[in-house]
N, C-alpha and C positions, 0 to 999 in steps of 0.2 A: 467569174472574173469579167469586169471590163475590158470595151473597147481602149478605154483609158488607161488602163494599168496592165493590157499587153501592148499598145504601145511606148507606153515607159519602159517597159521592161528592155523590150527591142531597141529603142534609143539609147538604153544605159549600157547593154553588152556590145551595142554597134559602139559605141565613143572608149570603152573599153579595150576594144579588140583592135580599136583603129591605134589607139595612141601605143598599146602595148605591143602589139603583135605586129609582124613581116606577115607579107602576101607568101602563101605556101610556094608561087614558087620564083619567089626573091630569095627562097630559104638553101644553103649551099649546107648547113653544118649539120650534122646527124644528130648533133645534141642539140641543139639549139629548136628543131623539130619536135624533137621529143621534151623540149621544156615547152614548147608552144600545147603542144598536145594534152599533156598530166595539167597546164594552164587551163586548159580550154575543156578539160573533162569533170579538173575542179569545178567549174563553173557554172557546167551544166549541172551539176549533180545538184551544187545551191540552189537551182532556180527551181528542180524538179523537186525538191525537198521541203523549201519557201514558196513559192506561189503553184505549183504544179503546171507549170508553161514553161516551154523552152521552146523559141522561136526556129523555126525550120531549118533557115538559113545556119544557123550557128552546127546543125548534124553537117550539112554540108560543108561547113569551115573544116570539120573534124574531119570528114570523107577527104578534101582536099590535103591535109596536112600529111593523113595516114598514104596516102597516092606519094605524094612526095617522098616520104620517109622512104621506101619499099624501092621507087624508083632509086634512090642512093645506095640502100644497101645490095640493091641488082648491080649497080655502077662499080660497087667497091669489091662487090664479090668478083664479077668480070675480070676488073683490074688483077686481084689477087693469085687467081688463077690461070690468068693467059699467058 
């Protein structure tokens, strides 16, 4: 693979991810999280399947996404039980 065609690739999931997806943690909704996430694992799964690259940054979108989630359902659980 090209210098060329990982950076397409990086370019196409960056303009993807910007237009589609909330910053992890602008994210408040526990579903909306986890629509980000089954998003964002689809996606990686295409690129690892289609070109065998998937850009670093995008495990860390998902690291962040799952940090948030975990953070809410600690939040909810707290709530429920105090």
């Amino acid at each position: 693979m090209t210098d060329y065609e990982r950076k397409k690739i990086e370019m196409e999931l960056k303009i993807f991810t910007t237009r589609n997806f909330e910053k992890p943690s602008a994210c408040r909704n526990l579903e909306q999280i986890r629509f980000y996430v089954r998003e964002l694992c689809m996606k990686i799964d295409a690129l690892e399947a289609h070109s065998n690259y998937v850009p670093q940054w995008a495990y860390s979108l998902l690291a962040q996404y799952n940090a948030q989630q975990n953070a809410i359902i600690e939040l909810e659980f707290r709530n429920s039980y105090s």
